[in-house]
N, C-alpha and C positions, 0 to 999 in steps of 0.2 A: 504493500500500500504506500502510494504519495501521498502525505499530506503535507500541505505549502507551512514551512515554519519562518513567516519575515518580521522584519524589526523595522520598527515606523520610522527608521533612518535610511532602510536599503533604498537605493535606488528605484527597485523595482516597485517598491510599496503602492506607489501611487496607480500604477497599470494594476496591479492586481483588486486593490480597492475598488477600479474603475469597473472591471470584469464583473466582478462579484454586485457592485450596483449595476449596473448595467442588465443584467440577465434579464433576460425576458419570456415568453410563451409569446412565438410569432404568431400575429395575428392572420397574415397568408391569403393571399388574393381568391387562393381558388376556395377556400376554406369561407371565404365571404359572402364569396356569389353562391356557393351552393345554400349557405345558412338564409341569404335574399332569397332564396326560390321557395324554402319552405315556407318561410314566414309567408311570405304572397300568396303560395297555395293553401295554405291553411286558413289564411285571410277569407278568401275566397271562398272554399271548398267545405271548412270546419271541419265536422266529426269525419267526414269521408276520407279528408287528407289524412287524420291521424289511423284511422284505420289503415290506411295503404301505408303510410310511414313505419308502421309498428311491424307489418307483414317485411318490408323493404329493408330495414336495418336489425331490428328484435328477430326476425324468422318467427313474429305472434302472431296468429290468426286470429282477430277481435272480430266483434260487431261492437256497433255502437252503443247498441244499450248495455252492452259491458266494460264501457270503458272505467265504467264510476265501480269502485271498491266496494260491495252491500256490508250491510252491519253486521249479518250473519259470518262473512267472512274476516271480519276482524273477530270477534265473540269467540271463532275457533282458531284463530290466531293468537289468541289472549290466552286458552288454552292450550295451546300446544310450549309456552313458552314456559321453562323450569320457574320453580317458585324463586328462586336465590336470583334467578336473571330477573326477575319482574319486580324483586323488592332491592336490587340495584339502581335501574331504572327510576324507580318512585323516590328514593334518596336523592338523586340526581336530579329528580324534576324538581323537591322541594326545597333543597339548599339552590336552585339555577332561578326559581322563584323569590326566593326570600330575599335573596341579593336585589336582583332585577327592581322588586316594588318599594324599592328605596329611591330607584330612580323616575318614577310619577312627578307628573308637573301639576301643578293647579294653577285653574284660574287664577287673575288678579287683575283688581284697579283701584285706581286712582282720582281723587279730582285736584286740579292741579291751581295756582295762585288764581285763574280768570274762571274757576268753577266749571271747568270743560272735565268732563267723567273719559277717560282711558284706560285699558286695559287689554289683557291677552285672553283669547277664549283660548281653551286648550280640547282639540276634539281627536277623539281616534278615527283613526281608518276607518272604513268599512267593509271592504272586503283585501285580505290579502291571499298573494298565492308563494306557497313556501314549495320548492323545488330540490328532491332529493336523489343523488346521484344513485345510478345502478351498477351494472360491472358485478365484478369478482364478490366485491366486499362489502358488507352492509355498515351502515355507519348510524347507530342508532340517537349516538350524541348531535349528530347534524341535527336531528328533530327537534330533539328538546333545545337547544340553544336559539334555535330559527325560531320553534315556534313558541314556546313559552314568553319570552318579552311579546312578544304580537298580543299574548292573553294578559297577561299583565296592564297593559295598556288600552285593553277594552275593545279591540277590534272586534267586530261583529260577525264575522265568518273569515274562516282560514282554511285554504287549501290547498289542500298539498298535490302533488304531481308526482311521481315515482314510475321509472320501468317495474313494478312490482311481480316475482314470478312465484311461483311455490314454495321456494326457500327465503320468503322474502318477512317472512314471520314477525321477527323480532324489529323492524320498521313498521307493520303496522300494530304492535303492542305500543312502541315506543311513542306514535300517533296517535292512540288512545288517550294514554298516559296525560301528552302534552296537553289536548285538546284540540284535537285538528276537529272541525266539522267536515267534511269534505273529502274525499283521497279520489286521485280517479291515476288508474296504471297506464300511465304516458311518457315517456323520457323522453329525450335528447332535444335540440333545438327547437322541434315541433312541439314540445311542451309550453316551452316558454312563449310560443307564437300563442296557443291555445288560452295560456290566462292573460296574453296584453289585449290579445282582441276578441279573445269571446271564442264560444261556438256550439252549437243547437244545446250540447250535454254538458261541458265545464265554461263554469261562467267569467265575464272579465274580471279583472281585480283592478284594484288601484297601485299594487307594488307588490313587487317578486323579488324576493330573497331569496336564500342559497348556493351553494357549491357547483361545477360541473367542469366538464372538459370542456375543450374548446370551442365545438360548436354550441355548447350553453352558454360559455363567454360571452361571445361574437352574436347569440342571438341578445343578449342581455344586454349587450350595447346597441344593437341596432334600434330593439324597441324602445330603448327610454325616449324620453317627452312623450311616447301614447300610456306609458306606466311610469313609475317610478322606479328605481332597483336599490340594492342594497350597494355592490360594489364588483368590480371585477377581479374575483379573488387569482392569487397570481400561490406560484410554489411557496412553502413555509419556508421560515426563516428562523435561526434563534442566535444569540450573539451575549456569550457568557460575558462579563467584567471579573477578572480574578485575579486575587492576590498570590502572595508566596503561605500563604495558611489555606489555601483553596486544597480539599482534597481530589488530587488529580482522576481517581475511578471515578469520583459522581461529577466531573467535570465530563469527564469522555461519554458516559452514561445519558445525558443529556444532551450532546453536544450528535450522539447516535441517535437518540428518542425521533429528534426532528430529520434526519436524514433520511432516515427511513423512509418518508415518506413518497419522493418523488427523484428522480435523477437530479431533478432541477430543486430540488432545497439546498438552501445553503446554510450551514453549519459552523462557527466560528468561536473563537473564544481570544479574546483581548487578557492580557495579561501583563503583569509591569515585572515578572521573573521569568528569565530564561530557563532556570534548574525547573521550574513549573512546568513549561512548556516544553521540554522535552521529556517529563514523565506525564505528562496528558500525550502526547503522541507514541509511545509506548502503552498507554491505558486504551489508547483507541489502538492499537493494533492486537490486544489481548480480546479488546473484548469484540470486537469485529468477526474473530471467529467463532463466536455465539450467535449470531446475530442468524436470523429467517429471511432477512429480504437483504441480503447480502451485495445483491448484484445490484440494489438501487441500492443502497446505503455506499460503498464503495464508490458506486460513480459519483456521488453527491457529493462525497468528502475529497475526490481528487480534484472535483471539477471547482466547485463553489464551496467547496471548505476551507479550514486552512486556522492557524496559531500568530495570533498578531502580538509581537513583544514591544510594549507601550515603555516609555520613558518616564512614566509612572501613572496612575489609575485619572487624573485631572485630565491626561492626555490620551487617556483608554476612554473615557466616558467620551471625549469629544471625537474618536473614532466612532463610538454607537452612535454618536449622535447624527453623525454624518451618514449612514449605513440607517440609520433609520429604521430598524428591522421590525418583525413580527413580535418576537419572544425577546426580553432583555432581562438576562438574569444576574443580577448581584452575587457572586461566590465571593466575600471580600470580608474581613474581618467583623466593619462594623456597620454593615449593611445598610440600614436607614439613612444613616449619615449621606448616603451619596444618589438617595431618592430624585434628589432635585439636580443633581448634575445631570440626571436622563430625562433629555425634554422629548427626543421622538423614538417612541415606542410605543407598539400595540397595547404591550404590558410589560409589565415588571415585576420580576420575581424574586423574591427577598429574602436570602441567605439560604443555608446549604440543603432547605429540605423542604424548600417551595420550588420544588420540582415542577417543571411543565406541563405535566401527565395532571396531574390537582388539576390545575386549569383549562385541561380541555375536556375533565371529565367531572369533577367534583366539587371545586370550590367555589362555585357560583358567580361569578363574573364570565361574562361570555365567550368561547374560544373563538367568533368570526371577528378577527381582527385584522387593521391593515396590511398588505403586504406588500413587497415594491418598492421601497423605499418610503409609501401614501402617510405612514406614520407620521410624515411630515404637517400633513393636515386634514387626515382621517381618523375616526375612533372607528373604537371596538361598534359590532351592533348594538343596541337598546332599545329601551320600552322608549325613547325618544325619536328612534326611527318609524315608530307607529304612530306618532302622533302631531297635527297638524298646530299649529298654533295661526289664531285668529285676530288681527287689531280691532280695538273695538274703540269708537269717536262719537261723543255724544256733546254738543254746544247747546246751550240757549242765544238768543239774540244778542246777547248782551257781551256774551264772550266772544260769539264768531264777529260784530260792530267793531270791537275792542281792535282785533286781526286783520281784519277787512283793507286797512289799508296797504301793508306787506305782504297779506296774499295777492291782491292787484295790482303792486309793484312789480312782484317777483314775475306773476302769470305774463306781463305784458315783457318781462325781462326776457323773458324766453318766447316770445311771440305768440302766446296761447291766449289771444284775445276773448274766446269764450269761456275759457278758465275766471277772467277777472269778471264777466261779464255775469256769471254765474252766481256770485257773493253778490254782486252791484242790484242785481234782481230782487234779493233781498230788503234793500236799502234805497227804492227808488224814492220816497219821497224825503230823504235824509241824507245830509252833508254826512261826506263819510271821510273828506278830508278839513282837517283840522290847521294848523299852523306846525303841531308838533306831531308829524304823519308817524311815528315809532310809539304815539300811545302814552 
């Protein structure tokens, strides 16, 4: 195994830094136009296109009145799943709950010195559509994290979307759990066409969140402004800060957790000791041969991994910061202390046993967080992505008179003669300028 060991003095530092932000999931011309042809025909076509899609890529032979998931078969889906796997599940919903409804916003107003009444109406959604990837491997945590802040926040109907097949069990337990009303078994780009714009059996939503490859990317960017989305999630990322007291096993153990997961995650750990970082590159080649998914995990650490030796942790935090990643974990004597030196991060994980695994699975703050570098000015999901906020403007006469004449300065400042003309309407049989026009 290579993995890149440089010191933020080499030469090379700067190119490799560059690599590693830089990485991408090409978005690919032919990969675009074929995602535009579904969305069109499903536009068009609806439940028919999803039927011939499902037969086209799935090898599923549906009808359309099958496409929606019945109750009866989640009831024996709920059954089929171990008792020990269902009261994991229900742990996970209510510590992923309990976190979340901290984050609720409430109304509020005001009246202000001229007796003008202001404030923010706070409203949820009303219908969301929560999209869950299919493949190999079922991913139950995607559910509860997608859809739980969406119930937290009061959204009135949630729907999920799933290639769902007979082994798909523990996704729609995991649906239950959350509170999905809705499931209908549809995957890939043609899903996400299906809840931006309707069609006879799954209905539109106002916003689609969730995971997918890339033709659920590319369809999740083409239809925003007809929906909203959550984000363009890109490969995980985790980026240790560690000291000369950092224990090098649960450095490398971490630093593997998130490799794991794609060719294209990248995997790093900043550290202000050399003797560290070369027994964390030893700890990742011991534990490497344990490892199941060996052959993404290896390519992820040659490619986009790598041991950065910092000139000391002031000059490590401002490598993360630049790197901006997913996961940013504190391995560092006195952990808190150095909270606020990491401004862009998904999250932050704080000292030797706030492991990342906690956070994508138990500790209740949500695992869909930025990735890309976006940390720079994206968060994690929330019950805040469900919810609309509203201005509300309420004058008597006496307050908008008071205005009158600055909003009809301003209106005519900018040429919008019926803007001033609009207030003046008010006030036609009253001087509305004074000697001291500012009131």
């Amino acid at each position: 195994m290579r993995i890149t060991v440089v010191k933020t003095t080499d030469p090379s530092f700067e190119r490799i830094l560059r690599k590693i932000t830089r990485r991408r999931v090409e978005r690919g011309e032919k990969v675009e136009r074929k995602v535009e042809e579904i969305l069109e025909s499903v536009r068009r076509r609806g439940d028919s296109a999803l039927v011939r899609y499902a037969r086209l890529f799935d090898g599923v032979r549906l009808k359309a009145r099958a496409l929606e998931v019945r109750r009866q078969e989640i009831d024996q889906a709920m059954k089929r799943i171990s008792r020990d796997d269902l009261r994991v599940l229900r742990v996970a919903a209510r510590r992923i709950a309990a976190f979340h409804r901290r984050q609720l916003e409430k109304s509020w107003g005001y009246r202000d010195s001229l007796g003008i009444f202001l404030g923010q109406k706070i409203t949820p959604l009303g219908r969301v559509g929560v999209y869950v990837p299919g493949g190999k491997a079922s991913y139950p945590s995607t559910v509860l994290m997608n859809v739980i802040p969406a119930k937290v926040a009061g959204v009135k109907e949630i729907v999920m979307t799933s290639p769902i097949g007979k082994d798909r069990a523990i996704i729609l337990a995991a649906a239950r759990i959350a509170g999905v009303d809705r499931i209908f078994r549809v995957g890939g780009a043609q899903a996400i066409a299906a809840l931006a714009f309707g069609t006879e059996t799954i209905p539109k939503v106002d916003k689609i969140v969730g995971p997918g490859n890339i033709y659920v990317a590319s369809a999740k960017r083409l239809v925003f402004g007809e929906v909203d989305i959550d984000s363009i999630a890109g490969p995980s990322e985790i980026l240790l800060l560690a000291d000369a007291h950092a224990d090098p096993g649960h450095v490398a153990a971490d630093m593997l957790s998130q490799a794991e997961h794609d060719e294209l995650s990248s995997a790093l750990c900043v550290t202000s000791s050399w003797r560290l970082a070369q027994r964390i590159q030893t700890a990742l080649k011991t534990q490497l041969k344990e490892t199941k998914r060996q052959h993404i995990t290896l390519r992820a650490l040659e490619k986009y991994g790598g041991i950065i030796v910092s000139r000391g942790l002031r000059e490590g935090a401002e490598v993360a910061n630049a790197i901006a990643p997913e996961h940013v974990e504190l391995m560092v004597r006195q952990p808190r202390k150095w909270i606020h030196a990491i401004r862009n991060a998904g999250a932050i994980f704080i000292g030797p046993y706030s492991t990342p695994p906690l956070g994508d699975y138990m500790a209740g703050p949500n695992h869909v967080l930025p990735t890309g570098g976006t940390a720079r000015f994206f968060s994690p999901l929330g019950v805040y992505d469900f919810l609309k906020r509203t201005s509300l403007i309420q004058a008597g006469k006496k307050a908008l008179r008071r205005l009158a004449p600055e909003i009809i300065h301003l209106a005519r400042l900018e040429g919008l003669y019926d803007h001033a003309r609009a207030v003046e309407a008010r006030f036609k049989e009253e001087e509305l300028y004074g000697t001291d026009s500012k009131g």
